[in-house]
N, C-alpha and C positions, 0 to 999 in steps of 0.2 A: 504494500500500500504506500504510495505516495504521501512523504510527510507532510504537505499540505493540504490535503486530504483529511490524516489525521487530523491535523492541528483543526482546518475548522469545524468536523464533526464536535471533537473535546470544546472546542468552545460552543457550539450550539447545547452541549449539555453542561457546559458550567455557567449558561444565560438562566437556566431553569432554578441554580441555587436560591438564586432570590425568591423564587414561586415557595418555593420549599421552608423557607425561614419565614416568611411570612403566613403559609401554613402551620408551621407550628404558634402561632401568636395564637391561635383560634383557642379559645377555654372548650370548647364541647368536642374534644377530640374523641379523648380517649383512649381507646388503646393503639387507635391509628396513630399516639402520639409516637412508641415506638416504632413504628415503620418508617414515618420520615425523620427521627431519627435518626437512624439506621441506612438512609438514604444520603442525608446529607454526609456521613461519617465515608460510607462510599465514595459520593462523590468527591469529597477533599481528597480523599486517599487516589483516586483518579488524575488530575488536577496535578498533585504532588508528585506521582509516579512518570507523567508525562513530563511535568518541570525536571526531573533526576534525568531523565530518557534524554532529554533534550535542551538541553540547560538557554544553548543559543537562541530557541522559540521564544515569542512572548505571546500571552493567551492574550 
């Protein structure tokens, strides 16, 4: 795969954090609170493995 390719897929899915953090502000979650928890923890860990991958990209 073409690293530019990667890089803007990885950033079309680190546009989404923000949806994700703002979801969690919601009080009537639940127990959906750990999923996007769990989601954002991902996607950092995503994010971070690509910055180690490729230090010279910038998201």
């Amino acid at each position: 795969m073409e690293i530019e390719v990667l890089k803007t897929r990885v950033q079309a899915v680190a546009t989404k954090r923000e949806s994700l953090l703002r979801l969690l502000e919601q009080p009537n979650l639940g127990t959906l609170r750990i999923d996007v928890n769990q989601a954002l923890e991902e996607l950092d860990d995503l994010i971070d493995e690509f910055k180690r991958t490729f230090p010279e990209e910038v998201l």
